[in-house]
C-alpha positions as protocol buffer text, in pm:
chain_id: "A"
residue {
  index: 1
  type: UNK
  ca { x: 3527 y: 79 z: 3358 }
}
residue {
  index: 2
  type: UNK
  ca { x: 3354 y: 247 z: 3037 }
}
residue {
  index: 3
  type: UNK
  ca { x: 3138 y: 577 z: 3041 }
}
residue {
  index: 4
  type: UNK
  ca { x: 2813 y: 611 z: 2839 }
}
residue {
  index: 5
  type: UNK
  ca { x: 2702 y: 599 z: 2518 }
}
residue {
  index: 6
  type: UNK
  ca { x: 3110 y: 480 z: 2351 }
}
residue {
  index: 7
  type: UNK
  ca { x: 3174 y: 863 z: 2398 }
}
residue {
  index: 8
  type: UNK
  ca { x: 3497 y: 991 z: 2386 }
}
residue {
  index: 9
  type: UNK
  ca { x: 3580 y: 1329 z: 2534 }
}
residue {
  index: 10
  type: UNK
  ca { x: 3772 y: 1631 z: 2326 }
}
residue {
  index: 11
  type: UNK
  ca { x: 3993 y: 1808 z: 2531 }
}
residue {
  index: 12
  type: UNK
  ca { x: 3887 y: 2170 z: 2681 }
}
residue {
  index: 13
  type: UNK
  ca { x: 4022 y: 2422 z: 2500 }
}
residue {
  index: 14
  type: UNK
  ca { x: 4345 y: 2500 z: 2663 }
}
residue {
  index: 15
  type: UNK
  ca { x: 4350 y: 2833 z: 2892 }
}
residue {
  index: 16
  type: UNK
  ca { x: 4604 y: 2998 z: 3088 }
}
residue {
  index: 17
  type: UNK
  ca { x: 4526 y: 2939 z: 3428 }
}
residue {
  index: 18
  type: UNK
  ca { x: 4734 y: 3252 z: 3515 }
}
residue {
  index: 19
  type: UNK
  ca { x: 4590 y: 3481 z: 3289 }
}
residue {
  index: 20
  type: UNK
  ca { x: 4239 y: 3309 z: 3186 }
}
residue {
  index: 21
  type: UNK
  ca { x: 4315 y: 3362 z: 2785 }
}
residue {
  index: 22
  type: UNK
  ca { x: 4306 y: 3089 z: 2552 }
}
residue {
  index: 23
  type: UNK
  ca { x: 4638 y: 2921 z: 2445 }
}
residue {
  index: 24
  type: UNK
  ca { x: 4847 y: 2942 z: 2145 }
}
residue {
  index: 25
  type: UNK
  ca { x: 4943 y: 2634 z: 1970 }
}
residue {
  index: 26
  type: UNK
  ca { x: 5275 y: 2714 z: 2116 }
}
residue {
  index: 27
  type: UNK
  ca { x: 5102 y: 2804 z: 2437 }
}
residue {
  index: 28
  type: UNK
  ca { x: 4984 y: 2458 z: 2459 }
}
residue {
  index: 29
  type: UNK
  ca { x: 5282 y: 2261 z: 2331 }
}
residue {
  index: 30
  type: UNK
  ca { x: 5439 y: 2444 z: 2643 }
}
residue {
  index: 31
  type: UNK
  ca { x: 5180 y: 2415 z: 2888 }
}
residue {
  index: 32
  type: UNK
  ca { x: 5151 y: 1997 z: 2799 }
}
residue {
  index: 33
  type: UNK
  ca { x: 5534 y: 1973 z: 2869 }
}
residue {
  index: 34
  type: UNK
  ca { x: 5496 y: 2180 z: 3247 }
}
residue {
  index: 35
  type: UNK
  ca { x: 5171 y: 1899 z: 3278 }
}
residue {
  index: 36
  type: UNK
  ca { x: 5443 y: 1630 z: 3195 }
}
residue {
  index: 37
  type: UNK
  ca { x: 5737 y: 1747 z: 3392 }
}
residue {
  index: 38
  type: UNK
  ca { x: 5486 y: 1790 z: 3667 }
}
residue {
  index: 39
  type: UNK
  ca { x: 5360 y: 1431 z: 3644 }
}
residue {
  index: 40
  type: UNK
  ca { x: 5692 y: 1251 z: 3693 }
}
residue {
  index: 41
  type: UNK
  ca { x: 5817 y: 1514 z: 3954 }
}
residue {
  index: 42
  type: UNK
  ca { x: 5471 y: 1499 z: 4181 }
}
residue {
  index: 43
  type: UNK
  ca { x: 5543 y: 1112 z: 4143 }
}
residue {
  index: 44
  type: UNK
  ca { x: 5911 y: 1086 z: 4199 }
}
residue {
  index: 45
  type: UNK
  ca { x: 5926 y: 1363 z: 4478 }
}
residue {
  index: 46
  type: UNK
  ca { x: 5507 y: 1419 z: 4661 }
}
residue {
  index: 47
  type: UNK
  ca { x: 5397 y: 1671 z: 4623 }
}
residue {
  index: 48
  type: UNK
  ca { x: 5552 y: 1823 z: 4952 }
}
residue {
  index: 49
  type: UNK
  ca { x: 5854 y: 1769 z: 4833 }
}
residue {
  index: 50
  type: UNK
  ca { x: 5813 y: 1855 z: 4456 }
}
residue {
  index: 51
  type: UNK
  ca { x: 5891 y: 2260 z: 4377 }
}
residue {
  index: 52
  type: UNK
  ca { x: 5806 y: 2470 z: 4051 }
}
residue {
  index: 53
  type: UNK
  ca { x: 6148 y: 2511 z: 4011 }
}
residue {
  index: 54
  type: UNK
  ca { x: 6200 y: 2140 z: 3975 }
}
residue {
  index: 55
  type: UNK
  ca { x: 5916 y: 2076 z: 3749 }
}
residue {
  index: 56
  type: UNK
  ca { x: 6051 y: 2388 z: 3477 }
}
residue {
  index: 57
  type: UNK
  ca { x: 6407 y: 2222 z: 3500 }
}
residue {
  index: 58
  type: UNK
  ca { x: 6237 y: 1866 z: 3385 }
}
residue {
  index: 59
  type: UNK
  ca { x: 6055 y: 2069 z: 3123 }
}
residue {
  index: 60
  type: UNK
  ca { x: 6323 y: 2289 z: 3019 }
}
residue {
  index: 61
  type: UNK
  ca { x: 6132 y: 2610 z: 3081 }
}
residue {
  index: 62
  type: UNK
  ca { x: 6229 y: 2871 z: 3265 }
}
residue {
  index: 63
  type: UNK
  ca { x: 6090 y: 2958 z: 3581 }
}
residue {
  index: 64
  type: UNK
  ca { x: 5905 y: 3277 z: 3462 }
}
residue {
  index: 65
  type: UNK
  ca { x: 5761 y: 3159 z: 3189 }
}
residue {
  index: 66
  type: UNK
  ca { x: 5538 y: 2865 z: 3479 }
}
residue {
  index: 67
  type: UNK
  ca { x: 5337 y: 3196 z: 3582 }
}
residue {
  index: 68
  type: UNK
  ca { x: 5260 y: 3257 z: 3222 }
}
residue {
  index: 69
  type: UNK
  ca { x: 5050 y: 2963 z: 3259 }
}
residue {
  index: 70
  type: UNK
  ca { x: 4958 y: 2861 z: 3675 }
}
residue {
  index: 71
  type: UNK
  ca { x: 4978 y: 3055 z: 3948 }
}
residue {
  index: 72
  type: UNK
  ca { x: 5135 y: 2833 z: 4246 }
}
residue {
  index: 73
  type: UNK
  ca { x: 5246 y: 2471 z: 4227 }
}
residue {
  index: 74
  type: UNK
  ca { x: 4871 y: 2395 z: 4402 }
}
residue {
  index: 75
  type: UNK
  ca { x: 4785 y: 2514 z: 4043 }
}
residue {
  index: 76
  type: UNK
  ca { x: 4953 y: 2277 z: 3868 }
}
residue {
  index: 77
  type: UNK
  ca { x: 4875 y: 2014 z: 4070 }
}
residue {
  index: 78
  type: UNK
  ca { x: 4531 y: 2023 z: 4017 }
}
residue {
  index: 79
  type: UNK
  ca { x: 4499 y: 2101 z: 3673 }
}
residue {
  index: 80
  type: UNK
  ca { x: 4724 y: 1770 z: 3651 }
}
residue {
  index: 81
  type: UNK
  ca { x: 4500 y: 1557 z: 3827 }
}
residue {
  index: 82
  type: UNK
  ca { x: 4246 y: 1682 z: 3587 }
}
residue {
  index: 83
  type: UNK
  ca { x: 4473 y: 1659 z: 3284 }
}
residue {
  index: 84
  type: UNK
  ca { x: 4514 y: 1277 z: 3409 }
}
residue {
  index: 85
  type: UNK
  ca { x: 4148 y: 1235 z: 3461 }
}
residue {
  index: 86
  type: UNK
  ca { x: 4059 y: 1334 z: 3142 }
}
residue {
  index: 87
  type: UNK
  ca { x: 4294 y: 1075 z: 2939 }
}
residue {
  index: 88
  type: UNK
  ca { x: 4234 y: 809 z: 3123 }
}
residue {
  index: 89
  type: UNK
  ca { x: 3861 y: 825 z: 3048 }
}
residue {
  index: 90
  type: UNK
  ca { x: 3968 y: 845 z: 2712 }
}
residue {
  index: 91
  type: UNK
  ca { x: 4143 y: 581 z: 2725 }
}
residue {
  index: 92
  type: UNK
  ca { x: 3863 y: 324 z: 2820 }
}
residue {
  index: 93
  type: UNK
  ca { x: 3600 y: 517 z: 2629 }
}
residue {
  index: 94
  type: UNK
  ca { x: 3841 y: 479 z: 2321 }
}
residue {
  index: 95
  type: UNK
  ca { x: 3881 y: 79 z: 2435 }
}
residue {
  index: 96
  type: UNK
  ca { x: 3530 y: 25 z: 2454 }
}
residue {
  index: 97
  type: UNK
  ca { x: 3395 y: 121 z: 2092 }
}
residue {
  index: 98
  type: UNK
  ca { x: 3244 y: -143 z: 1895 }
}
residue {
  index: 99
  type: UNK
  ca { x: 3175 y: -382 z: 2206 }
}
residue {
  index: 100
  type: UNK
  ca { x: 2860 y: -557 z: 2138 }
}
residue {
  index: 101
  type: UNK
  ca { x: 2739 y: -599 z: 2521 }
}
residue {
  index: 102
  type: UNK
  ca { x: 2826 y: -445 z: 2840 }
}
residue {
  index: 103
  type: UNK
  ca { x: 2999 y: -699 z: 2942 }
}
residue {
  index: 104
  type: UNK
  ca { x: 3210 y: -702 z: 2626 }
}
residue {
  index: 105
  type: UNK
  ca { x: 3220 y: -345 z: 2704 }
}
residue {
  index: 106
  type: UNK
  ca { x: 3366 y: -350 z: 3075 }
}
residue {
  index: 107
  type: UNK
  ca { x: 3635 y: -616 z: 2982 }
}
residue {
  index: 108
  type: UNK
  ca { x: 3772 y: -327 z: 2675 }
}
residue {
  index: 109
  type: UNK
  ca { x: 3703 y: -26 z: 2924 }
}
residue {
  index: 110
  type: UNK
  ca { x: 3918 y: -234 z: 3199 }
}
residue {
  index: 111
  type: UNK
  ca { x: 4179 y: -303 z: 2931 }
}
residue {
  index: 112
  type: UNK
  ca { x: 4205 y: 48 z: 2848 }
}
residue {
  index: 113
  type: UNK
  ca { x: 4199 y: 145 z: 3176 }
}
residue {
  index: 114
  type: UNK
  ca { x: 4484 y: -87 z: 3275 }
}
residue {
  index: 115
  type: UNK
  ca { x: 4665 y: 45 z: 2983 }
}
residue {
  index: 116
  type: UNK
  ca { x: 4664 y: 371 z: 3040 }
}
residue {
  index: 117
  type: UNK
  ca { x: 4793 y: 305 z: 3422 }
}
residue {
  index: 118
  type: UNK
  ca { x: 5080 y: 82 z: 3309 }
}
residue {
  index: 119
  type: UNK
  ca { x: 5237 y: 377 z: 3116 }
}
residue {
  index: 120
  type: UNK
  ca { x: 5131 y: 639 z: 3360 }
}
residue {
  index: 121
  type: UNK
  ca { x: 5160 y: 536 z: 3718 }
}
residue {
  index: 122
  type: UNK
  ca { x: 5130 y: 849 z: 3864 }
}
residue {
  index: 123
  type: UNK
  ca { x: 4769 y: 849 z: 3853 }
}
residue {
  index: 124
  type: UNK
  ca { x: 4791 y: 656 z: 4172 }
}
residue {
  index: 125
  type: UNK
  ca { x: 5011 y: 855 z: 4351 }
}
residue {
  index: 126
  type: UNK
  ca { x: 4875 y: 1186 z: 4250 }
}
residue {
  index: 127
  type: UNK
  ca { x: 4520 y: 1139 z: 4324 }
}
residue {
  index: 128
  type: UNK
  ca { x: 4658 y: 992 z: 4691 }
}
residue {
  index: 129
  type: UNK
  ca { x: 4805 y: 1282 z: 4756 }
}
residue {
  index: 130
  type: UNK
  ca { x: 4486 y: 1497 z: 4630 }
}
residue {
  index: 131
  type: UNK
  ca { x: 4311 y: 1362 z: 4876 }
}
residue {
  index: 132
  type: UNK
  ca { x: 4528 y: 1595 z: 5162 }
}
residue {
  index: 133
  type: UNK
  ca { x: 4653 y: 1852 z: 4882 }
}
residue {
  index: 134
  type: UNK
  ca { x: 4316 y: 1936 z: 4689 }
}
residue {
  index: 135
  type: UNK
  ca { x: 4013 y: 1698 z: 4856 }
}
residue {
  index: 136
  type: UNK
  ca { x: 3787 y: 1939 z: 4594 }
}
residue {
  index: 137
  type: UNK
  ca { x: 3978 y: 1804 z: 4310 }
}
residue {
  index: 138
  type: UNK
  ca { x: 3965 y: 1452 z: 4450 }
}
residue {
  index: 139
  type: UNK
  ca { x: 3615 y: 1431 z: 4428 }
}
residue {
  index: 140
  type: UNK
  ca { x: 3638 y: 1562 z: 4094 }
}
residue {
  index: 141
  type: UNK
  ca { x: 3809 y: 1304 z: 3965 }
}
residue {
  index: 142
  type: UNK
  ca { x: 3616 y: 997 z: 4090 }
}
residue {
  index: 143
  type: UNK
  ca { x: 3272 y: 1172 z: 4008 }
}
residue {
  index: 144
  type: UNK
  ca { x: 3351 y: 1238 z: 3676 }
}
residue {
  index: 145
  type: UNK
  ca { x: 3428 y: 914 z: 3568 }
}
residue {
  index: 146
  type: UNK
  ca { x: 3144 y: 752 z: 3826 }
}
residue {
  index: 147
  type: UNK
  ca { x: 2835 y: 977 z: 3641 }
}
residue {
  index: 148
  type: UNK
  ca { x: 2900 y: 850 z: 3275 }
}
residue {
  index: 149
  type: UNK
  ca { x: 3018 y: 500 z: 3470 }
}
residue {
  index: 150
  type: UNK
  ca { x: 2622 y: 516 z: 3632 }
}
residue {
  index: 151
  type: UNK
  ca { x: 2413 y: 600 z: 3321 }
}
residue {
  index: 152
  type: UNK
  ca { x: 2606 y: 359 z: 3100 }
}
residue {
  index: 153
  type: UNK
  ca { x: 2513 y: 67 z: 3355 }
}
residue {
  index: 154
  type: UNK
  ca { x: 2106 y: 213 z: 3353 }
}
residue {
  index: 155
  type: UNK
  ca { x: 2133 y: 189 z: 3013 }
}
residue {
  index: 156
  type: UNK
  ca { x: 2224 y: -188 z: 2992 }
}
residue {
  index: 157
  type: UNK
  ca { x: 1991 y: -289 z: 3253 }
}
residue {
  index: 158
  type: UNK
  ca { x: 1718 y: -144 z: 3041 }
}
residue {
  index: 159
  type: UNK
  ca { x: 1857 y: -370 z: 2784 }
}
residue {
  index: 160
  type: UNK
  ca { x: 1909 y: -675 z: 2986 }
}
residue {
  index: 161
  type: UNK
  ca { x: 2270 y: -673 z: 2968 }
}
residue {
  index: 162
  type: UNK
  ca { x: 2299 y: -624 z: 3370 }
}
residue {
  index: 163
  type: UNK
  ca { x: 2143 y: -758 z: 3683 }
}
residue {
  index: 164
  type: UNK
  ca { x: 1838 y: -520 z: 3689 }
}
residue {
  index: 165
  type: UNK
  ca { x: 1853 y: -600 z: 4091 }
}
residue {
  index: 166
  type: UNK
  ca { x: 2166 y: -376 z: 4098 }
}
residue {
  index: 167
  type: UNK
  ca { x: 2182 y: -36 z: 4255 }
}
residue {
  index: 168
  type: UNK
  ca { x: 2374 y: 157 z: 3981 }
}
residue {
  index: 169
  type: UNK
  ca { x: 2477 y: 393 z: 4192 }
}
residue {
  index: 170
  type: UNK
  ca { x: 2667 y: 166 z: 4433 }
}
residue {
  index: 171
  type: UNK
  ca { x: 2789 y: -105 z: 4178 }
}
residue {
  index: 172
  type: UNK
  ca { x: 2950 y: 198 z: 3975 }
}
residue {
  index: 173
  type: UNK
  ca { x: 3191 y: 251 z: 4264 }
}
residue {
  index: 174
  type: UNK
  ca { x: 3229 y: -66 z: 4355 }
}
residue {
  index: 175
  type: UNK
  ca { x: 3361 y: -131 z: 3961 }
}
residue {
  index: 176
  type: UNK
  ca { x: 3597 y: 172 z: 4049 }
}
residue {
  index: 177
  type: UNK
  ca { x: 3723 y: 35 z: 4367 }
}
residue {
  index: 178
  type: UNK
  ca { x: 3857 y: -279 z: 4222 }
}
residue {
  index: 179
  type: UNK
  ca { x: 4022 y: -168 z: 3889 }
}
residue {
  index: 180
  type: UNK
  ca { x: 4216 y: 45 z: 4143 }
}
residue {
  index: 181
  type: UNK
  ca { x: 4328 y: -167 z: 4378 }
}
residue {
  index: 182
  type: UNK
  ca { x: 4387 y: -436 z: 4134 }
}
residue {
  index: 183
  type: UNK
  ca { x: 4624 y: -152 z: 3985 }
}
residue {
  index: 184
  type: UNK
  ca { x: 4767 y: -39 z: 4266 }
}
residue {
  index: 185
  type: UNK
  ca { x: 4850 y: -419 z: 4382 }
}
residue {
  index: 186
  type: UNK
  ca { x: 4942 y: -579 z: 4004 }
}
residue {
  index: 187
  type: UNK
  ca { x: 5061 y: -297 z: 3811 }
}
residue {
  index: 188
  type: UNK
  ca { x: 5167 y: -15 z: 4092 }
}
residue {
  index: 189
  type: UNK
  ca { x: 5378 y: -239 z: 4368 }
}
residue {
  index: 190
  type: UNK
  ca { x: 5476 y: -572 z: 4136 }
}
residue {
  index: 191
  type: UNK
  ca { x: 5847 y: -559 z: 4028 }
}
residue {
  index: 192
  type: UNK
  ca { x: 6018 y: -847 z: 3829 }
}
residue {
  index: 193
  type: UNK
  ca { x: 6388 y: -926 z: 3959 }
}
residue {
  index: 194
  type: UNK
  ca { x: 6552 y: -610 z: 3783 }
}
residue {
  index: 195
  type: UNK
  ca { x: 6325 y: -393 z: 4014 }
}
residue {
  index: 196
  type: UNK
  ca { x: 6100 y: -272 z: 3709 }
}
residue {
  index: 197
  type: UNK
  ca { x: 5720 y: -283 z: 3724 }
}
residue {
  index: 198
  type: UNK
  ca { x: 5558 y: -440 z: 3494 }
}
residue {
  index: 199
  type: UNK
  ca { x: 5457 y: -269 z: 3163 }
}
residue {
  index: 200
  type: UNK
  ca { x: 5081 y: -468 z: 3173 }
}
residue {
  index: 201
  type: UNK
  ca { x: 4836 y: -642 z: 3387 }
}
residue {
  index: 202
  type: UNK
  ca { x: 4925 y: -1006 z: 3346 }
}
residue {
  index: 203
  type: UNK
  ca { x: 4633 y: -1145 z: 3138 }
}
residue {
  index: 204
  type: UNK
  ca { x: 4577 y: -1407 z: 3469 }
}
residue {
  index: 205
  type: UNK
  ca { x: 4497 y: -1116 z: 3687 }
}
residue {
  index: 206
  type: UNK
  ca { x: 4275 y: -963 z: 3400 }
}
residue {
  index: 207
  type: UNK
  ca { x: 4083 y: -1270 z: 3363 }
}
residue {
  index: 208
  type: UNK
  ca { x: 4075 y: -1377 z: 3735 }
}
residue {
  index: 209
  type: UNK
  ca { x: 3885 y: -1002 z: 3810 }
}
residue {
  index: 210
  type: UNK
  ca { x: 3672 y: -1007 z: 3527 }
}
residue {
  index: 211
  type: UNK
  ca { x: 3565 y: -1369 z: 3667 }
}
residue {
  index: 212
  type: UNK
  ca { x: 3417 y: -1128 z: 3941 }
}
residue {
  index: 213
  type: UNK
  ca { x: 3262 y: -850 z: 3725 }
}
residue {
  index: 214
  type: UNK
  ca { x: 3115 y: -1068 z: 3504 }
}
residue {
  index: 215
  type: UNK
  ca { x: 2991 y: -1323 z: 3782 }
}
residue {
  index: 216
  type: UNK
  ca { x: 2852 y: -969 z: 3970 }
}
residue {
  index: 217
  type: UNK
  ca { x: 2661 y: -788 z: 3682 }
}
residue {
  index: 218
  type: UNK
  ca { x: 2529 y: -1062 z: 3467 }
}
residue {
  index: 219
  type: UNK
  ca { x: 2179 y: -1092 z: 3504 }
}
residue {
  index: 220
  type: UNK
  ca { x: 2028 y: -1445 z: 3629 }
}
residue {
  index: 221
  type: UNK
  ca { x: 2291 y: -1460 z: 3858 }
}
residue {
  index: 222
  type: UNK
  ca { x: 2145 y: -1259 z: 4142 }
}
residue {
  index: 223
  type: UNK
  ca { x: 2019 y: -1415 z: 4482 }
}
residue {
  index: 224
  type: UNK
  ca { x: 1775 y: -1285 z: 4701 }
}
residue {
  index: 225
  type: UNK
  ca { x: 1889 y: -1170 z: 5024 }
}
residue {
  index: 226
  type: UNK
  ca { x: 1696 y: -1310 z: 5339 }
}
């Protein structure tokens, strides 16, 4: 998955989301480790489960200074789904520069993508439980990465790097479906004998789905329907 034009996002400058003023550099430093604390604890616990107070023991904070920063742990949640959403796009959008086709480019953005969920599972379980907690948010997250996803595939069927037959609409969330469940089924529930998941997508599985992707978008390849 890659977004348009091998552009990779800055971060928003960093706000309080209880007080709307923009963030020291200390102010940030403290605000990333609440976003961290909060990612393991919303994975480890759900985020029924998880509390504020949990997350500012993880971080080391104390409780008062969380309000400094969100107001409720809905707050938090959803500015770390967002937080989430934002590096992972930078992760394949960093992946993908200097690929010389777009199907050179979807096999770095995947890579990047897989990458970045190795090392950060929670993405999984945190925008599952958005779906119930913040459905808003939810949608946030997939349409963000599914507009850039769209225009970059436009672009290459203008070039003839893609089946021009394609809707690019439909085959942009169909690209998004299967690096996720490929995740969730390789990376996300696969354990070695220890009991630890496995810290990359075996290059098999990488190669067996790209078999699809590449077999799917390449133009010449497309068949009438009757």
């Amino acid at each position: 998955m890659i977004l348009h034009d091998h552009h990779i996002e800055e971060a928003p400058e960093p706000v309080s989301q209880a007080t709307g003023r923009p963030l020291t550099k200390r102010g940030e430093a403290t605000r990333a480790r609440l976003l961290e604390a909060a990612e393991h604890v919303f994975a480890d616990a759900g985020y029924h489960e998880a509390s504020i107070v949990r997350i500012t023991e993880r971080a080391g904070i104390g409780l008062g200074t969380f309000y400094l920063y969100f107001d409720s742990k809905q707050s938090i949640f959803e500015a770390l789904v967002l937080d989430l959403n934002r590096r992972v796009r930078h992760s394949m959008a960093e992946a993908m520069q200097g690929a010389s086709s777009r199907l050179e480019a979807e096999r770095a953005g995947f890579a990047g993508f897989f990458r970045f969920t190795a090392a950060h599972p929670a993405l999984y379980r945190v925008v599952r439980e958005a779906e119930f907690v913040s459905p808003e948010t939810l949608r946030l997250h997939y349409t963000r990465i599914v507009e850039g996803y769209e225009a970059g595939l436009r672009a290459a069927q203008g070039a003839g790097d893609v089946d021009p037959g394609l809707d690019p609409q439909v085959t942009a969330w169909s690209l998004m479906g299967i690096g996720e469940l490929i995740g969730m089924r390789f990376l996300l529930w696969e354990r070695d004998a220890a009991g630890d998941p496995p810290r990359q997508l075996q290059p098999e599985i990488f190669d067996a789905m790209m078999r699809v992707i590449d077999n799917a978008l390449a133009p010449g390849h497309r068949k009438e329907l009757s």
